[in-house]
Structure formats: C-alpha cells, structure tokens
N, C-alpha and C positions, 0 to 999 in steps of 0.2 A: 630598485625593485623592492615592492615590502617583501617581508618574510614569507615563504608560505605555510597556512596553515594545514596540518597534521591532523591535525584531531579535530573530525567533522562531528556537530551533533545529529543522532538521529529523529532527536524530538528538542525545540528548538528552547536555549535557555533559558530565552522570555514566558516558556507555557510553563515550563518547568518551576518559575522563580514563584508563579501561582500556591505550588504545594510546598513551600520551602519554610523553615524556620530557621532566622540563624544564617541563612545561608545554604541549608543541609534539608534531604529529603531524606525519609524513609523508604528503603527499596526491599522488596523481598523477593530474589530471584529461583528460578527454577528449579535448581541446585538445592533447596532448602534451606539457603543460609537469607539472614534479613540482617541489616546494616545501616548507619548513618553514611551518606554521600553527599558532598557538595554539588552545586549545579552544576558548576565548571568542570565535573567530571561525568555527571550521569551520564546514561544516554551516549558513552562517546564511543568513537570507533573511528582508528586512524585510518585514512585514507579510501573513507566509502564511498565520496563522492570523486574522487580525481582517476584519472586517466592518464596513461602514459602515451604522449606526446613529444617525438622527435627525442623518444629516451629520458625524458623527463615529465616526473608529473606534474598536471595540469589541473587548475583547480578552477576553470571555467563555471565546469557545473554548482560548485561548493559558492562561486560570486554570486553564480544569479540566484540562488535560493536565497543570499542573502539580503542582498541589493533588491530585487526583483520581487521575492514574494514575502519572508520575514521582516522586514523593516516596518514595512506599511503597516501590517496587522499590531506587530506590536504597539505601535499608537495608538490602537484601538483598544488594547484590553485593560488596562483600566479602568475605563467607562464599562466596559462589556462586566468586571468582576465587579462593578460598582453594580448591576443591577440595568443598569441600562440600555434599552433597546437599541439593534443597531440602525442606523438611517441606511435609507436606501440609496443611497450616495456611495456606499462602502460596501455594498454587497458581491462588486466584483472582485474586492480587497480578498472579502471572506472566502469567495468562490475558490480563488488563486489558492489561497493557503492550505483549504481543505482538502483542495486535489492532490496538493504537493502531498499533503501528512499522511493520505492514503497509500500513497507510490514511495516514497523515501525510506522506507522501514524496511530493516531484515524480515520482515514476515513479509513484506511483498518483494524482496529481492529473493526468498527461499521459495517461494509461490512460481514464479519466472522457472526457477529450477525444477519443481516438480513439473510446470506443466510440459517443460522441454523432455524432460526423464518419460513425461506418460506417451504422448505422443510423437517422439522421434520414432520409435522402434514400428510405429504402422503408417510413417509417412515413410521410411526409410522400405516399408514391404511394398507400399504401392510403388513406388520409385522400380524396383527389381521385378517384381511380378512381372511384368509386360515383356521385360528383357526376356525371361526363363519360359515366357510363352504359358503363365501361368492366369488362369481366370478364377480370379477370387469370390466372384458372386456364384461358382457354382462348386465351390468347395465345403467340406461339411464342416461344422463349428470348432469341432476336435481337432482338423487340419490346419485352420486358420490362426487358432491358438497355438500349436505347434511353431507354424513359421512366427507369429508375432514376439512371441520369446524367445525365437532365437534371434531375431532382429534385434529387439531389446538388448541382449547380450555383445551383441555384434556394438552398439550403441554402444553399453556402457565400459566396452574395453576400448574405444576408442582413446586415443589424447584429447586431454580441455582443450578447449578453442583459444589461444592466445587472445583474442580479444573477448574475451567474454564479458569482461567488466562495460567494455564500451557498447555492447549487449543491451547488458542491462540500464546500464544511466541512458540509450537511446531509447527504450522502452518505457524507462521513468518522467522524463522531458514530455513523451512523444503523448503518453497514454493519461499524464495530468494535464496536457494541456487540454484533451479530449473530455477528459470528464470535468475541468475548470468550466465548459463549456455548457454542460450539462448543470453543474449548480448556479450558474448565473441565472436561472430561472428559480430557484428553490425561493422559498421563504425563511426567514431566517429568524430565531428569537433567543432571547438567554432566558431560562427559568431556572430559580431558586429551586432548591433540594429542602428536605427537611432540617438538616443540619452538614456540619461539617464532613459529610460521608463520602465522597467521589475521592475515590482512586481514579491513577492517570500511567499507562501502561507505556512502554518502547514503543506499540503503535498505538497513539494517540487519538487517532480519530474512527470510530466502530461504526456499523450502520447495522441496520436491522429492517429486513424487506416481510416478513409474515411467512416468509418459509423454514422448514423446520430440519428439512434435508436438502442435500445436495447446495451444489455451488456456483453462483451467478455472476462471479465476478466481484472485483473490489465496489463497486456501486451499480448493486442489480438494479434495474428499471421501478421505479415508483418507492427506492430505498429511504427511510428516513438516518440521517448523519450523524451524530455525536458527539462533539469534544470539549470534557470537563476543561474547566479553566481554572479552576480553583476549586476548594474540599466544597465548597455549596453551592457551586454556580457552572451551570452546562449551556453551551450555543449548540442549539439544534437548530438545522434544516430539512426543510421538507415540503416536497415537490409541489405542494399547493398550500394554501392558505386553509382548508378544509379538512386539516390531519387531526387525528383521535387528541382528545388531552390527555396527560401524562400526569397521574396523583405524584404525589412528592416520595411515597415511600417505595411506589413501583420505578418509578424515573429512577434509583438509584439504584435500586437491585437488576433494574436491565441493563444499565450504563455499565455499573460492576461488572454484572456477568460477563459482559461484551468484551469489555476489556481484559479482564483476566483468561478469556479464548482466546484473544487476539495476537497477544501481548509473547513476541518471540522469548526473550528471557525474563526480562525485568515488568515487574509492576512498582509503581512509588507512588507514596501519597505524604503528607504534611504529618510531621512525627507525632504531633498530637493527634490523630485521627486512627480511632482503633479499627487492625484486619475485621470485616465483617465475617461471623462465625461461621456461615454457611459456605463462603468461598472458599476453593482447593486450587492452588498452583502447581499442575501435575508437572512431572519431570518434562515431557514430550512438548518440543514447541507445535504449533497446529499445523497441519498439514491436510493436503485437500482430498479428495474421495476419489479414489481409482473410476477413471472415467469406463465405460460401456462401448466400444470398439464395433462399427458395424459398416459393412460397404455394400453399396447401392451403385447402379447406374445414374447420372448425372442426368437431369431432363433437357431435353434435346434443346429446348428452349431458354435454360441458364447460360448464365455469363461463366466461363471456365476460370477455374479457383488462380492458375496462374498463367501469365502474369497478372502480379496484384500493385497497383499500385494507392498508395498509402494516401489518405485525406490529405491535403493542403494545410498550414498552416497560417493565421492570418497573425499573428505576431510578429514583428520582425526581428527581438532580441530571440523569440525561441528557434526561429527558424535560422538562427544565428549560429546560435546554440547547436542545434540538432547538425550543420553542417560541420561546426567543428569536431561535432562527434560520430563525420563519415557515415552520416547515413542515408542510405541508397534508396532511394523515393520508390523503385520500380524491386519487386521482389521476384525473377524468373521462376 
C-alpha cells in the first residue's frame, strides 16, 4: 500500500510553480508577516481533504483531485502560460478544474460554516414553532428576533457534529461537480496583463458578476471566472462569447482586488513582482453578510422544501466518490 499523503495542497503545486522563482514564492499573509516559501509547502494543510474511514484516514477525495481533475489541466498550462488559446477539445478539462479551485479552499470550507451558523438557529425555530403551538407569521418582528437568538444560542452550544468534515468534502464533490456543469458552457481565453502584475491567492480562482453588495454564491448566474496562472497571464471564462473586453491595466487591478478579498490567509506571487501599492491584506479573512430572516406561508401550489432529494450525478467516479463519502441522496 503507498504511503499516505498528509499534506494536501490547497491550490495545486502546478498553478503554484507559475509564480515561483527558484522554487520559492512570495507570500504575504494576514498576520502581517511576508516570507519566501517553497511550492512544496505553500498552500498546505494536513489532512483537508481525508475522512476518517473505519478509524482510519482515507484519502479518496485527495486521489480524485489528483488523478481526476489536476493531472489533466496541468498538461495544459504550459501552452495556456505560453499565450496560447485553449482548443475546445479541453474545455471540459478547464471546466473540471475550475469548479474544483472554487470549492477546495478554506474560504469555501469557512463559507459552509458560516452559512450553517446563519441559518440553523431559524430552521431549528421552524422545526419547534409547530410543536409550542406557535404561529410565526403572526408574530411581531421584536418577537421573532427574540426566539431566533435564542435558537441561535441553543445552536451554538450544541456539540460539532462528528462528522462534519465528511459534511463538507460531500458538499465540495457534490456542489463542483454542479457548477463543472455549469462552465462546460463558458468561453474560455488566456489574455496577457501588462506586465508581470498577477498575484495568486489560497483561493485561486475569483469571479466577478456586476453586483456590488450581497452574495450569490461561489458562481452567481452570468458570473465571469479568473485564475492568474502566471505574473502576466490569466484564463478567464465567461458565459458567452459576447463578454465586455478587459484593457490590460483594469484586468489586473480587478483580478488583484479579487484575489486579495478572497484569499482566506495567504496571497503569493513571483518574488520579483512588486505588492501593488494600493492593495491592503486586512487581518479578517472574508466572511459572508448576515442574511435577512423572513416567513411566509408556502403557496399552496409549491413543491414542499422537504423531503429534498439532491440532482443525480452522471459521473461514475463522482458518484463513486460521493458514496464513499455516505451521502444520503433523500434529505427528510
């Protein structure tokens, strides 16, 4: 049996070898501090992707990212940092990769946690209301806030769920292979920057939909993609062939910015390439906007929330996958 690996990367070493000199990138993390790092270390974190399996970890998920979605792409970048367009031959390559680098990140593993943290405490109120004989649409707003914080409370003194990690890596599998789906239509191109400028953050791939508040999801509807591959060369995707052009010196200050919002601790770029002056890596990684709480009667005519059960998968290693990772197709 080989070894098993420990130390999973969270952005993968091939995107990473892009901004490298030497071997070593330049990283400047949250914390304040900035440092030379090897590839072979950035980006790492033991055990993100493995799951405890019959008491031992299992590095299922950590194979197929490798086997399945990084191997391919990196054949491709190369060519892609050489300037050259990708054929449409490999744009389900691209699709694959880009969903993964959305979903695989501590900022989408910490996202997961926020969104459970916002809304347990007023699924957990409708759950009890009915029991206590309580009608929530005819309660006044002071009241329903009252009970939602204390359900909230009630939530956060609970114990973690033992399985929570398997949680998450079924949400990660589940929700890239949903949006893989989604950019197999996209358009895909690499365009040069003005020069050596692109930073490349822990979450690697950013998108940018025209809104300016609130939050749509890791790829809101009609989103355009991002992921620098090198200090002058960025693969964008986007939803049609008919998307705005991008001058070379806006392309980089939007890629930047993105990234440096995104980006849970660490940003790195190629040690020769200077921090642009106008960027600030606040202490606080990003976090999502306290959602707006409101209950309605359900129309008489809708399909009831639960039971839900979950899209199909037409893969057969994911749905491989998603099995080894016990997850329940029908959610009561």
């Amino acid at each position: 049996m080989p070894p098993r690996r420990k130390r999973h990367h969270t952005v993968t070493r091939a995107l990473l070898e892009g901004f490298a000199y030497g071997g070593q990138v330049l990283v400047r993390s949250r914390d304040g501090k900035e440092f030379n790092l090897a590839t072979g270390s950035a980006t790492v974190a033991n055990d993100f992707y493995s799951f405890l399996n019959e008491g031992e970890h299992d590095d299922a998920v950590e194979d197929w990212l490798s086997k399945d979605v990084e191997h391919a792409f990196a054949s491709l970048l190369p060519n892609l940092r050489a300037g050259v367009q990708p054929p449409k031959q490999e744009h389900r390559v691209i699709a694959r990769f880009l969903a993964t680098a959305l979903l695989r990140t501590k900022t989408a593993r910490s996202y997961m946690r926020q969104i459970d943290d916002h809304v347990a405490g007023s699924v957990l109120l409708q759950m009890v209301a009915p029991r206590l004989g309580l009608d929530l649409r005819s309660m006044s707003h002071t009241k329903i806030a009252e009970l939602e914080q204390f359900c909230d409370e009630v939530w956060a003194e609970l114990p973690s769920k033992p399985d929570i990690v398997l949680t998450d890596l079924r949400v990660m599998v589940h929700q890239s292979h949903r949006i893989e789906g989604v950019l197999n239509s996209y358009v895909w191109s690499v365009l040069q920057g003005p020069g050596p400028f692109f930073l490349i953050g822990d979450t690697p791939a950013v998108v940018v939909d025209g809104h300016q508040t609130g939050w749509r999801g890791l790829l809101p509807e009609g989103a355009t993609i991002f992921l620098p591959i090198s200090p002058s060369k960025v693969l964008i995707g986007e939803p049609h062939s008919f998307g705005r052009p991008f001058a070379g010196d806006e392309l980089v200050a939007t890629v930047n910015a993105l990234t440096v919002r995104d980006a849970f601790r660490d940003v790195l770029r190629h040690p020769e390439t200077v921090w642009p002056a106008e960027l600030h890596l606040g202490p606080a990684p990003p976090s999502l906007p306290i959602p707006t709480r409101t209950y309605s009667r359900s129309p008489l005519s809708g399909q009831p929330t639960f039971p839900y059960t979950y899209p199909g998968v037409n893969d057969a290693k994911v749905a491989a996958l998603l099995e080894k990772l016990r997850m329940n197709h029908i959610v009561e």
